[in-house]
C-alpha positions as CSV (number, residue, x, y, z in Angstrom):
1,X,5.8,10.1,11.6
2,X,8.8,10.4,9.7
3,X,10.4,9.5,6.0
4,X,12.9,7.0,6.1
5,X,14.4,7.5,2.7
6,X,14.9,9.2,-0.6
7,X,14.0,12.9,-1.4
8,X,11.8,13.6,2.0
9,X,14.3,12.1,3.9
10,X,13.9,12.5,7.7
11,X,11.3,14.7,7.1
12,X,8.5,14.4,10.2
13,X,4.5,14.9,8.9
14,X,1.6,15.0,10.6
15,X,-0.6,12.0,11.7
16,X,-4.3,12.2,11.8
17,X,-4.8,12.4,15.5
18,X,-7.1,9.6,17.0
19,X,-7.5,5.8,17.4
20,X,-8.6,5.5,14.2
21,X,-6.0,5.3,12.1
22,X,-2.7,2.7,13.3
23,X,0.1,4.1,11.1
24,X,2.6,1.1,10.3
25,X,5.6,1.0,12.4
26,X,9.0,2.5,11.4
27,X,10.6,-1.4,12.0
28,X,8.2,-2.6,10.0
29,X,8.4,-0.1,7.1
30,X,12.2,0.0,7.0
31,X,12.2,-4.0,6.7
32,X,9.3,-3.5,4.2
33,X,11.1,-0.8,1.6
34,X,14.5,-3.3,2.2
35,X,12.6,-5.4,0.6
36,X,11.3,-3.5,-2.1
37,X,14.1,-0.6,-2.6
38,X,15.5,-1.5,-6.0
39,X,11.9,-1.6,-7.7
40,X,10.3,1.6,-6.0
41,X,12.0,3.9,-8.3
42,X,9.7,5.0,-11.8
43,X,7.3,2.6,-9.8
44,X,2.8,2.8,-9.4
45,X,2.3,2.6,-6.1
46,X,-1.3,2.6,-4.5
47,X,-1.8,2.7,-0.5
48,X,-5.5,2.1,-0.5
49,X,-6.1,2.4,3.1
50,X,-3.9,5.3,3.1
51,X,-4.7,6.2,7.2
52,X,-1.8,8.9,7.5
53,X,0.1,8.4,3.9
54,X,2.7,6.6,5.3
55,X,3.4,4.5,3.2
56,X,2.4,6.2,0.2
57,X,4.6,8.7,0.9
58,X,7.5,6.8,1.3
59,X,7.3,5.3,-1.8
60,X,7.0,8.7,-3.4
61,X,10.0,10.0,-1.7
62,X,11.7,7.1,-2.8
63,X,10.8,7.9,-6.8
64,X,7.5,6.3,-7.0
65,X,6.6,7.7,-10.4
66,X,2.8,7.6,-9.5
67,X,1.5,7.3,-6.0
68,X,-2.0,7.0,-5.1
69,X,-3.3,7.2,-1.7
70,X,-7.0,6.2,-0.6
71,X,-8.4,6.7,2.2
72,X,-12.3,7.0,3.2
73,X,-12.2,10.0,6.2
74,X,-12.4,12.4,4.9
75,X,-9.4,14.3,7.6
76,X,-7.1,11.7,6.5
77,X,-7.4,12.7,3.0
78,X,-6.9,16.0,3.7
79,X,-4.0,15.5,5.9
80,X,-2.3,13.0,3.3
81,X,-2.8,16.1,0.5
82,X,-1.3,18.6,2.9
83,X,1.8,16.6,3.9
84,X,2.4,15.4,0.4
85,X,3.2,19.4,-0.7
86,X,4.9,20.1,2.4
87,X,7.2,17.2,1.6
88,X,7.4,17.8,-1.8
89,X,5.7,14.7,-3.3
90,X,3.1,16.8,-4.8
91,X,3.2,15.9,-8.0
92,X,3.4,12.3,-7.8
93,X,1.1,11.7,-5.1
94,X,-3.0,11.6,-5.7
95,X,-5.1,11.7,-2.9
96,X,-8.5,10.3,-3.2
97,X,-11.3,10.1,-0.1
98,X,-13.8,7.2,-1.4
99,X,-14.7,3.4,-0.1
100,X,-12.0,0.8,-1.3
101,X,-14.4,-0.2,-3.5
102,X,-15.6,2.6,-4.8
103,X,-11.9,3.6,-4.9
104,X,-11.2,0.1,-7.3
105,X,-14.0,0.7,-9.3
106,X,-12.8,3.8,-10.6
107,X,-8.8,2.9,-10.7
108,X,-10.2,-0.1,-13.1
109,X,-12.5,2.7,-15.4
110,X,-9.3,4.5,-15.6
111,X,-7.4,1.5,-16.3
112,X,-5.2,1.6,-13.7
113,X,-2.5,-0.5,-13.4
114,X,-0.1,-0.7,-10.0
115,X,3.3,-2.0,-9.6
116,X,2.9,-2.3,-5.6
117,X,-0.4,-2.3,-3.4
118,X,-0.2,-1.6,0.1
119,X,-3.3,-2.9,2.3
120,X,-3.1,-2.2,5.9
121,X,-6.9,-2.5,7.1
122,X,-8.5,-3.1,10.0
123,X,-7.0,-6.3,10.9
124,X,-9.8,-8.4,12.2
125,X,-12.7,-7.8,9.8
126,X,-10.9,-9.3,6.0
127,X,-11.2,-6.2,4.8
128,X,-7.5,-6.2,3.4
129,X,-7.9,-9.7,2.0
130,X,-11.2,-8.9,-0.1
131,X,-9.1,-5.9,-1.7
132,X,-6.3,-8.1,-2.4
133,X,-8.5,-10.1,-4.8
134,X,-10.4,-7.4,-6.2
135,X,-6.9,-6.3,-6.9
136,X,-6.3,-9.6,-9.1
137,X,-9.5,-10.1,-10.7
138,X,-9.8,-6.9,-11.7
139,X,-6.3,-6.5,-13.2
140,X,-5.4,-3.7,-11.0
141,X,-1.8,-5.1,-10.7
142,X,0.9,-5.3,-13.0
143,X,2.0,-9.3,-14.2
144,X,5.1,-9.1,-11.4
145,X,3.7,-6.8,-9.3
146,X,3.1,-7.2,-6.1
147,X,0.3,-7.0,-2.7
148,X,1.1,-6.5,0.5
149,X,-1.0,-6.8,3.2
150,X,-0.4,-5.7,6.9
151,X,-2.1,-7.5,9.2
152,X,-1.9,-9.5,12.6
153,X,0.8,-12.1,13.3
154,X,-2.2,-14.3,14.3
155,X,-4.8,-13.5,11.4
156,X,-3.0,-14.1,8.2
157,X,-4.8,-13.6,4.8
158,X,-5.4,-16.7,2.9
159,X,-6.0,-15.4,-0.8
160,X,-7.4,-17.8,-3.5
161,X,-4.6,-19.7,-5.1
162,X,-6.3,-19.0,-8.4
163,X,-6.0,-15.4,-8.0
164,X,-2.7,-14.8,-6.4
165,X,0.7,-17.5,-4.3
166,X,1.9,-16.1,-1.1
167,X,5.6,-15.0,-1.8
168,X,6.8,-13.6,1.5
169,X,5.6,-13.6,5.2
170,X,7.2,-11.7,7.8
171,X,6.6,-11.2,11.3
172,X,7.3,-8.0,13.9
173,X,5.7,-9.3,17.2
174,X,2.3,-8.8,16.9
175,X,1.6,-7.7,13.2
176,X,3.4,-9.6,9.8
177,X,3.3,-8.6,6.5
178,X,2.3,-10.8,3.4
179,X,3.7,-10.3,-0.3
180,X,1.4,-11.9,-2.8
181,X,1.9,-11.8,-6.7
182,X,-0.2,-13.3,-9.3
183,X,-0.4,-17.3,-9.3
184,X,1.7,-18.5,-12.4
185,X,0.6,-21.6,-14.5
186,X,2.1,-24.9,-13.7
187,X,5.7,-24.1,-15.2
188,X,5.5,-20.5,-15.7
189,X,7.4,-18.3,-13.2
190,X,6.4,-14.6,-13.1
């Protein structure tokens, strides 16, 4: 794994080893932070299944102000923690080890509010598209902020158009990537 951009620059880190995390791919990444590069810097950033910190920690080398990274193993929280100093993104970066919902659930106590959300979950189970929602009907994401969810080419999320509009859908072979921001009312653009 490497940084693309910003402070950590080229820098490699360390993957969990095993099939159990599917860190996303550098083409898909690159087009991903294309996208996003002029509103990453002084952003809050969650990766909530954070897997190897990926891309977490190329937000925070990219001047995320606040990065949190989730993830439930317990070996890829540790790992995540451990690459974050060795890249230098510290003191931006948290690192928590707890369910999604569990993770939500405490990000809402602390009235946590996130500028970007990246959900790259298992792809067949909907686990990404149930956080997405939690996301918006808990208030977890800033008024223009923004979801994305990894997932499949051939299982895209479907979020409840009272909750959140599809702004973006693209596709790299076998996986896409879908931008979702809060649905405006009739009229109102965000």
């Amino acid at each position: 794994m490497r940084i693309i951009a910003g402070t950590a620059r080229g820098r490699r880190f360390d993957a969990p080893e095993g099939m159990d995390t599917r860190p996303t791919l550098d083409r898909v990444k690159e087009s991903l932070f294309g996208m996003l590069q002029f509103d990453i810097p002084g952003s809050r950033v969650l990766d909530l299944f954070s897997g190897s910190g990926n891309l977490g920690l190329e937000a925070a080398s990219r001047g995320a102000a606040r990065v949190v990274c989730n993830d439930r193993s317990r070996d890829c929280a540790e790992r995540i923690r451990t690459n974050a100093m060795l890249l230098g993104l510290g003191s931006q970066t948290e690192v928590l080890c707890l369910d999604y919902t569990d993770c939500l659930k405490q990000l809402g106590r602390e009235s946590a509010v996130f500028d970007f959300a990246f959900l790259d979950a298992p792809y067949a189970d909907g686990t990404a598209q149930k956080a997405a929602e939690l996301l918006f009907s808990m208030g977890l994401i800033a008024r223009n902020g923004r979801v994305i969810i990894e997932h499949a080419a051939n299982l895209a999320p479907d979020l409840d158009d009272s909750l959140a509009r599809l702004y973006d859908r693209r596709r790299y072979g076998n996986c896409a990537i879908s931008v979702y921001g809060y649905s405006a009312p009739t009229g109102e653009e965000i």
